[in-house]
C-alpha positions in Angstrom: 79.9 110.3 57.0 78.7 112.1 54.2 78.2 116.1 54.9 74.6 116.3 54.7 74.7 114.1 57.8 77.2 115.5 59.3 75.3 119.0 59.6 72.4 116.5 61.3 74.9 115.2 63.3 75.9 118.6 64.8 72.5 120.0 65.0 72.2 122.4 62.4 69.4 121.7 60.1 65.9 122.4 61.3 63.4 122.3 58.5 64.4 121.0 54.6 61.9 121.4 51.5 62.4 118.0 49.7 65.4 116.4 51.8 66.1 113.4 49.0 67.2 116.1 46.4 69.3 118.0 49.3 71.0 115.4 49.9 72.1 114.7 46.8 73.4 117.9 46.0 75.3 118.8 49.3 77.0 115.2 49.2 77.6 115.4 45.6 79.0 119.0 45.6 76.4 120.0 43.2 74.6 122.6 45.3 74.7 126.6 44.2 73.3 128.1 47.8 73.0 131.5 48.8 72.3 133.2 52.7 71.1 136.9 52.8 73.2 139.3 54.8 71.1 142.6 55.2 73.6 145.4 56.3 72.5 147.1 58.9 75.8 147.9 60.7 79.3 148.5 59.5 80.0 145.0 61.1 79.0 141.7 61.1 77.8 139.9 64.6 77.9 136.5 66.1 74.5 136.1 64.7 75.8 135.8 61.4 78.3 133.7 62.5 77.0 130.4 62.3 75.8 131.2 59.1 79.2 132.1 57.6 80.4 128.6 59.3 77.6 126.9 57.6 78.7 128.5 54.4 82.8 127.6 55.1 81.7 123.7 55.6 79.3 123.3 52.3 82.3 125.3 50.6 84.8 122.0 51.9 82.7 119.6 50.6 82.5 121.3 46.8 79.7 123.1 46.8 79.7 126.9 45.6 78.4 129.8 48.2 76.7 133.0 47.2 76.9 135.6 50.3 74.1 137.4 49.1 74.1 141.2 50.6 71.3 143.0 50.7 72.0 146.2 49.9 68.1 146.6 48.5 65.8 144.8 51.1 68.0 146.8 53.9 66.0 149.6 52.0 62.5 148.0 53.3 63.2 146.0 56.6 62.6 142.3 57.2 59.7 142.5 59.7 60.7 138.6 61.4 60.9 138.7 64.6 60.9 142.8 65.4 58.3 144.1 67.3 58.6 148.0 65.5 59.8 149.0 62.0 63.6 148.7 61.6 65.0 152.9 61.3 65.7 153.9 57.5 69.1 153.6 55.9 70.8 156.1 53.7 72.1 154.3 50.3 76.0 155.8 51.4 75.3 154.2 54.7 74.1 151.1 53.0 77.2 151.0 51.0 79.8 151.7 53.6 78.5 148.7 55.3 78.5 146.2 52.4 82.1 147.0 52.2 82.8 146.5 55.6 80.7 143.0 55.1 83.4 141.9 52.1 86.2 141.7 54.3 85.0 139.7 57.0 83.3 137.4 54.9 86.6 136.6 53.2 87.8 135.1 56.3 85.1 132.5 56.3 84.7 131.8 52.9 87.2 131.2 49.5 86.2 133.9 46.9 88.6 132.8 44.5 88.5 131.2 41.1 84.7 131.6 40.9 84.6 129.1 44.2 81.7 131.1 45.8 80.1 134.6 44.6 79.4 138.0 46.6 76.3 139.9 45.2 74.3 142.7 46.2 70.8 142.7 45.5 70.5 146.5 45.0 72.0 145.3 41.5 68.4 144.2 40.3 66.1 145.4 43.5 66.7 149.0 42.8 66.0 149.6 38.8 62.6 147.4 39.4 59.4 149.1 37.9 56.7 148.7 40.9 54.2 148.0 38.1 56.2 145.3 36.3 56.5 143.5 40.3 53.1 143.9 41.0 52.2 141.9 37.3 55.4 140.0 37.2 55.7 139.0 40.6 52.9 140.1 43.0 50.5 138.1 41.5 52.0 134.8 42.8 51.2 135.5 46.5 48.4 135.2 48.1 47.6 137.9 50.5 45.8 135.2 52.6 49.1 133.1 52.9 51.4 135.4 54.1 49.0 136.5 56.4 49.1 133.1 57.7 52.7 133.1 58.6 54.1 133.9 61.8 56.7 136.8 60.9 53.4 138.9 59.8 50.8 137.3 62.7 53.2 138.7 65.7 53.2 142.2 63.9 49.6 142.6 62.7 48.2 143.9 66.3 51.3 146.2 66.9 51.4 147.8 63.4 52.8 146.1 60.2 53.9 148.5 57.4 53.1 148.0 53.5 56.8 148.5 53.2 57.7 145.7 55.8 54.5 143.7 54.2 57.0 143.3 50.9 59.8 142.4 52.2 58.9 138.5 51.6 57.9 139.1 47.7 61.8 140.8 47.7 63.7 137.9 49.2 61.8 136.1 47.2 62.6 137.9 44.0 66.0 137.8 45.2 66.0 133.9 44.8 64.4 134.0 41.7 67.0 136.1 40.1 69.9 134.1 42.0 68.5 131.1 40.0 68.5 132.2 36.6 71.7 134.2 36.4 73.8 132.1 38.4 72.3 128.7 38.8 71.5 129.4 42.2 70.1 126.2 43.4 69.0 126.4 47.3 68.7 129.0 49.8 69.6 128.5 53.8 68.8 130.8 57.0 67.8 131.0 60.3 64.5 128.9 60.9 62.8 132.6 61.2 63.3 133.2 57.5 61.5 129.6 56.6 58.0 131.3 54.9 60.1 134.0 53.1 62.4 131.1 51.7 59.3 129.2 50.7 57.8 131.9 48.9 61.1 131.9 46.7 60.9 127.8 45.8 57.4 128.7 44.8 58.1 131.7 42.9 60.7 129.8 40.9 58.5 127.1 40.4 55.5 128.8 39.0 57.5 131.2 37.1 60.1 129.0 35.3 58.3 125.2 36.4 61.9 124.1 37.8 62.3 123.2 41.3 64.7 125.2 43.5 65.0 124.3 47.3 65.4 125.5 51.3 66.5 124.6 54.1 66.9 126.4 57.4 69.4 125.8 59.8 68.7 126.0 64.0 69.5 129.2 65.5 71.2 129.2 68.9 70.1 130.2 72.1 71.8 131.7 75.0 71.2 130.8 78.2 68.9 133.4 78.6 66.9 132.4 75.9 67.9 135.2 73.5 69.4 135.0 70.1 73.4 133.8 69.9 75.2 137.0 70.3 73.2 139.1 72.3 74.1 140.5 75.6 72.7 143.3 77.8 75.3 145.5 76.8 74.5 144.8 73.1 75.8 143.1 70.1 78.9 140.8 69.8 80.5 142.0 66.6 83.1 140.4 64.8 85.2 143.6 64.5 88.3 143.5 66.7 87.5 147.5 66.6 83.9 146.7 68.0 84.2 143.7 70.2 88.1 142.7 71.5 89.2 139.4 70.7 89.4 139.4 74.1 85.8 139.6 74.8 85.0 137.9 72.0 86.7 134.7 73.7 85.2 135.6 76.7 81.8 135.5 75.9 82.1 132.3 74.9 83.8 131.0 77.6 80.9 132.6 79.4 78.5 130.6 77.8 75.9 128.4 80.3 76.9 125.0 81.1 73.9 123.4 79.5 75.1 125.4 75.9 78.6 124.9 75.5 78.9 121.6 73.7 75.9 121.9 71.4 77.7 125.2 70.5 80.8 123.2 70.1 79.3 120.7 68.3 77.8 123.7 65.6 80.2 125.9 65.0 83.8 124.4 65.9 85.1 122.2 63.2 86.6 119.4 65.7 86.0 116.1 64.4 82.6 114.7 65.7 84.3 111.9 67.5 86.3 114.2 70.0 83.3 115.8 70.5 81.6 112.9 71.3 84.0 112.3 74.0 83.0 115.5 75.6 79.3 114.8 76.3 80.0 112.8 79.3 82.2 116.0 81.0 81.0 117.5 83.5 82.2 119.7 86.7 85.2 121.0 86.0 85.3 119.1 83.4 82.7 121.6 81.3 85.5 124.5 81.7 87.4 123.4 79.9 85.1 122.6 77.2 84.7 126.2 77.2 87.9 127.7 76.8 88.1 125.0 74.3 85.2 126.4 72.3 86.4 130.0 73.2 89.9 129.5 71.4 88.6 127.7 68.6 85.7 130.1 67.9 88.4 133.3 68.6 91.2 131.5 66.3 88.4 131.2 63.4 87.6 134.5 63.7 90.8 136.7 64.6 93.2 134.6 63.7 95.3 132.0 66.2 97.8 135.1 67.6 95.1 136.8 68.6 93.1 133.6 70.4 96.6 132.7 72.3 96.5 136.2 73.9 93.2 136.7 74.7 93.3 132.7 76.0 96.6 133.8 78.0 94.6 137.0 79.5 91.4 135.0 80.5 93.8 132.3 82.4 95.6 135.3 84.1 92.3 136.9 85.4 90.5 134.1 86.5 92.9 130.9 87.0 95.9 132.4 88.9 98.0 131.9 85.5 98.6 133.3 82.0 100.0 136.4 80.7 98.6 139.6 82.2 99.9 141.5 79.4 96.9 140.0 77.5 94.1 141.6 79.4 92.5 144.4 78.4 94.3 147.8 79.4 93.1 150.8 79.8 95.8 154.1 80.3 95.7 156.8 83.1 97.5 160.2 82.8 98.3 163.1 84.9 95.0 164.5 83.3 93.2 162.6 84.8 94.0 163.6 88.4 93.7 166.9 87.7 96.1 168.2 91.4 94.0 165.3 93.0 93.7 161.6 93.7 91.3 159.6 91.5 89.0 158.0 93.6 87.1 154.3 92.7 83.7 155.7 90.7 85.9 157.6 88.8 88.2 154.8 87.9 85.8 152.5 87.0 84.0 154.9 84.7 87.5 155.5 83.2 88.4 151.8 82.8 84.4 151.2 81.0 83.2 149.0 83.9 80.5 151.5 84.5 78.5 153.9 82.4 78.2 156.6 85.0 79.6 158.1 88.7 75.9 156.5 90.3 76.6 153.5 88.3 79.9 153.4 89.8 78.8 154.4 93.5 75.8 151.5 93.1 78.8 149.0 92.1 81.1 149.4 94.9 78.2 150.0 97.6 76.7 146.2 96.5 80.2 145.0 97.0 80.9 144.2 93.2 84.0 145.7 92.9 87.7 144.6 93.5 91.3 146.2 92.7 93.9 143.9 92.7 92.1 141.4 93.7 90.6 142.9 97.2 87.6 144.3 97.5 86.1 147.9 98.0 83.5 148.8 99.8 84.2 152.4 99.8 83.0 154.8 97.5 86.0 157.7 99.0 88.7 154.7 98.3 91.2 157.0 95.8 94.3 156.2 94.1 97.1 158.5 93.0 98.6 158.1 89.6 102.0 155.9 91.0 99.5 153.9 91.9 99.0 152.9 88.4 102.4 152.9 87.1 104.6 149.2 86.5 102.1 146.4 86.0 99.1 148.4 86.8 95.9 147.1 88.8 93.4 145.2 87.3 90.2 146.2 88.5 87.2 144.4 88.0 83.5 144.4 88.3 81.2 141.4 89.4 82.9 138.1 87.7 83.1 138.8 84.4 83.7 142.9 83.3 87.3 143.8 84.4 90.4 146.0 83.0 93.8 146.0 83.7 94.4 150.1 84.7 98.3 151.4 84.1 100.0 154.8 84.1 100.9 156.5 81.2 
């Protein structure tokens, strides 16, 4: 199976320009391709994740990534898919995060020997003369057109900026310049990015009168219909500092039943025949294909130590077995107690199950709430420090937000 239908195989394309010439340079390792990172946080997230495994498999099969960063449009604001204007950056904020961006990326992709490139747009976005865009560039949009598209249609009655209105012209530009200095042959991203990836083939073409190409690759979904990495409590970063490797594995082992293997299928690297095998599971049968998909995902991300323990921990919470040294653990001292016992809202405020005392009090009174695996019920239920000390408690909240509590 060549790798151009391999990514069909597993899902991933949704939308190619000219799919005869894309094929021939994925299989043939002749493709240059770039995806745009805009750095908005000092992390990346899980929704950059299936781009950066996108990236690792065309870099297996010979073809060259550029992980473009863009440290310039971050300075505008991609208006796809937002409903308001995206809050203003600083250009040491900006900075700080491209660095942070570097080093994860290098776990994903092979930056060595030339084998795939890192650059920042700010390199050629910031010194541009806004006269020598509007002549040079500008006049190969029509205002009409990208009026037409949906990124701009869903903003025009809630308020569309003239700086959000040129963010397609820059990642177009960005493609442009991509092309001639490094041979930059074909852009990829989310299916949200398709008419600003257009308007870069068409810039290239009308400029120079050489073809360039896109292709855009299927976003998950959650079962909730959201964007892969969302939650309620926010973003999944890929930050052990940010988001544990622990919940890291466990929001993917919490992933709907109806999800797991086409998320298997596009972003593990388990040969296509084993996961094959797995479309017939059900039942119990589906659990495991999660913690399947949660180790492999964790292992690709933190590193296979780090997968083990948090695998170990999950097992230990919620299948009778495992390692409870591997949950998450949260100290108590004599601090804490103050001359008194600590009673249940407080401890689940201390251990992060709960944002607040009424948060806490709302838990326990709905009969969310265990310690030790029996539940409270009473909001005066207190504990004193010994209570804590050895092995701890593990205290949880509903099925899925828990800590393991021990004395200091």
């Amino acid at each position: 199976m060549t790798i151009y239908d391999e990514l069909v195989a597993r899902g991933l394309i949704a939308q190619v320009t000219d799919e005869a010439e894309i094929r021939d340079l994925v299989n043939n390792g002749k493709a240059t391709f770039y995806i745009g990172f805009d750095p908005t946080a000092d992390s990346l997230h899980v929704g950059h994740f299936m781009a950066l495994c996108l990236m690792k498999r065309l870099q297996m099969a010979g073809n060259k990534p550029i992980a473009l960063i863009g440290g310039g449009t971050a300075m505008i604001g991609d208006p796809s898919g937002r409903t308001d204007m995206r809050q203003m950056m600083t250009t040491e904020t900006i900075a700080h995060n491209v660095e942070c961006f570097k080093k994860q990326m290098s776990r994903f992709i092979d930056f060595s020997d030339d084998k795939a490139l890192l650059v920042n747009n700010a390199d050629w976005l910031m010194d541009l003369n806004y006269i020598d865009v509007l002549r040079e560039v500008g006049a190969h949009f029509s205002v009409n057109r990208m009026l037409s598209h949906e990124c701009y249609k869903q903003r025009m009655e809630r308020g569309l900026t003239f700086l959000e209105f040129n963010y397609m012209i820059m990642q177009s530009y960005d493609f442009f310049e991509l092309f001639q200095k490094y041979g930059c042959n074909m852009q990829f991203g989310g299916d949200d990015q398709w008419a600003n990836m257009l308007g870069g083939t068409e810039l290239i073409r009308r400029k120079l009168g050489k073809d360039a190409y896109a292709m855009t690759i299927n976003l998950l979904l959650n079962s909730e219909g959201k964007k892969m990495g969302k939650t309620q409590s926010g973003a999944v970063w890929l930050d052990p500092n940010k988001t544990s490797p622990f919940d890291f594995y466990q929001y993917w082992r919490n992933v709907a039943d109806s999800d797991v293997l086409k998320c298997i299928r596009m972003l593990t690297f388990l040969p296509l025949e084993q996961i094959d095998e797995m479309d017939h599971w059900e039942g119990a049968q589906l659990n495991q294909a999660k913690e399947i998909l949660a180790f492999e995902l964790t292992k690709l991300v933190h590193g296979e130590e780090e997968a083990k323990k948090a695998q170990e921990g999950a097992r230990a919470l919620f299948s009778g077995g495992g390692d409870t040294a591997n949950m998450p653990t949260v100290t108590v001292t004599s601090d804490d107690f103050a001359d008194r016992d600590m009673d249940i809202m407080a401890v689940l405020v201390k251990a992060g199950l709960c944002d607040s005392r009424s948060d806490a009090r709302r838990a326990v009174q709905q009969g969310g709430v265990t310690v030790d695996g029996e539940k409270v019920t009473d909001i005066a239920a207190s504990y004193k420090l010994d209570d804590f000390t050895g092995d701890g408690k593990v205290v949880k909240r509903g099925k899925k937000k828990f800590a393991k509590v021990i004395a200091e």
